[in-house]
C-alpha positions as a Python dict, from the first residue, in 0.01 Angstrom:
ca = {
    (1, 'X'): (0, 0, 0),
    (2, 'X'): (46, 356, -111),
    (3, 'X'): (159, 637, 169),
    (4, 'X'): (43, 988, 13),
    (5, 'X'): (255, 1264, 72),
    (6, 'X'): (161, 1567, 167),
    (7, 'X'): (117, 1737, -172),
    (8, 'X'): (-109, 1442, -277),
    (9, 'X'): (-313, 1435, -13),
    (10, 'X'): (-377, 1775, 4),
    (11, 'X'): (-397, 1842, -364),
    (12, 'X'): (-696, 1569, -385),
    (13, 'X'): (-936, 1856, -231),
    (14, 'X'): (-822, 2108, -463),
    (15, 'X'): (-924, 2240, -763),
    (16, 'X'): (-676, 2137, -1090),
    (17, 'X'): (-651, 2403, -1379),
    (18, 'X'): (-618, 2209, -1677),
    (19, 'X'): (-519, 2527, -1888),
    (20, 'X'): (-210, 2657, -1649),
    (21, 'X'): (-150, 2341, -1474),
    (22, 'X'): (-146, 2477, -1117),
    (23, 'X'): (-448, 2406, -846),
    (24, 'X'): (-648, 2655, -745),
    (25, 'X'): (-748, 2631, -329),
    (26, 'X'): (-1090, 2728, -254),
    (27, 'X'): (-1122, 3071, -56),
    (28, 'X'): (-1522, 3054, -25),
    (29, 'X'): (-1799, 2868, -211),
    (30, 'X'): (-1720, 2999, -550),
    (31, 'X'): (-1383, 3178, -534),
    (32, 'X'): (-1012, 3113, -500),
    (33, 'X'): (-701, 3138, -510),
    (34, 'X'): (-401, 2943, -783),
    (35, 'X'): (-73, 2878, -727),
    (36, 'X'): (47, 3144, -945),
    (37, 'X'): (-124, 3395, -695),
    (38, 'X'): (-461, 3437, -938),
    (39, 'X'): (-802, 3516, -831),
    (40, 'X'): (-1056, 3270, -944),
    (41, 'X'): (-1432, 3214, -955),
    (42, 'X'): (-1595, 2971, -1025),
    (43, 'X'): (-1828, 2940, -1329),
    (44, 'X'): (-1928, 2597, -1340),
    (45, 'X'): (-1819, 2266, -1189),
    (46, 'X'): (-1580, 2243, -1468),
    (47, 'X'): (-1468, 2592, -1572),
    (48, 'X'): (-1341, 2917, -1358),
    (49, 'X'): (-1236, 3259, -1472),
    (50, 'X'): (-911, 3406, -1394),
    (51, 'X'): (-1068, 3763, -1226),
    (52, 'X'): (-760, 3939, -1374),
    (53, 'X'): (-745, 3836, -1732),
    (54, 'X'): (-1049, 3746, -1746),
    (55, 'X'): (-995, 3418, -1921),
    (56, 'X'): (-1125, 3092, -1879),
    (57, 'X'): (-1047, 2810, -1770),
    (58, 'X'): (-1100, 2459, -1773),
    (59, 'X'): (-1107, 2286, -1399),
    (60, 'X'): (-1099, 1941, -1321),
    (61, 'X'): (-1404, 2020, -1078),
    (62, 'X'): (-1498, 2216, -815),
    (63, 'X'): (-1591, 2093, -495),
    (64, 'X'): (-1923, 2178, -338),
    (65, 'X'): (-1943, 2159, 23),
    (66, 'X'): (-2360, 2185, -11),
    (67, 'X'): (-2340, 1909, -177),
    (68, 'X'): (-2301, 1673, 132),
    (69, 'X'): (-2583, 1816, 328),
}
């Protein structure tokens, strides 16, 4: 069996930005923050936009806490 490290572990809750290749850790329910710094927001489960560009991007999927009530 598999030990995770701490990276993997941690990176399973994230958010993975398919188009920069960095994660992006959730702030609130539908923004946050990449690795690079960025502000996101979520658009979608599957796509975010990069608040200073503008751009979008495609997300692996964005967990939704109200979805386990």
């Amino acid at each position: 069996m598999r030990n995770l490290s701490d990276l993997e572990a941690n990176s399973m809750c994230n958010t993975f930005d398919y188009d920069d290749g960095d994660f992006i850790f959730k702030t609130s329910d539908n923004m946050g923050m990449d690795s690079d710094g960025n502000m996101m927001m979520r658009m979608g489960d599957n796509m975010a936009m990069d608040m200073d560009s503008g751009e979008l991007h495609m997300v692996s999927g964005w967990h939704d806490d109200e979805e386990d009530d």
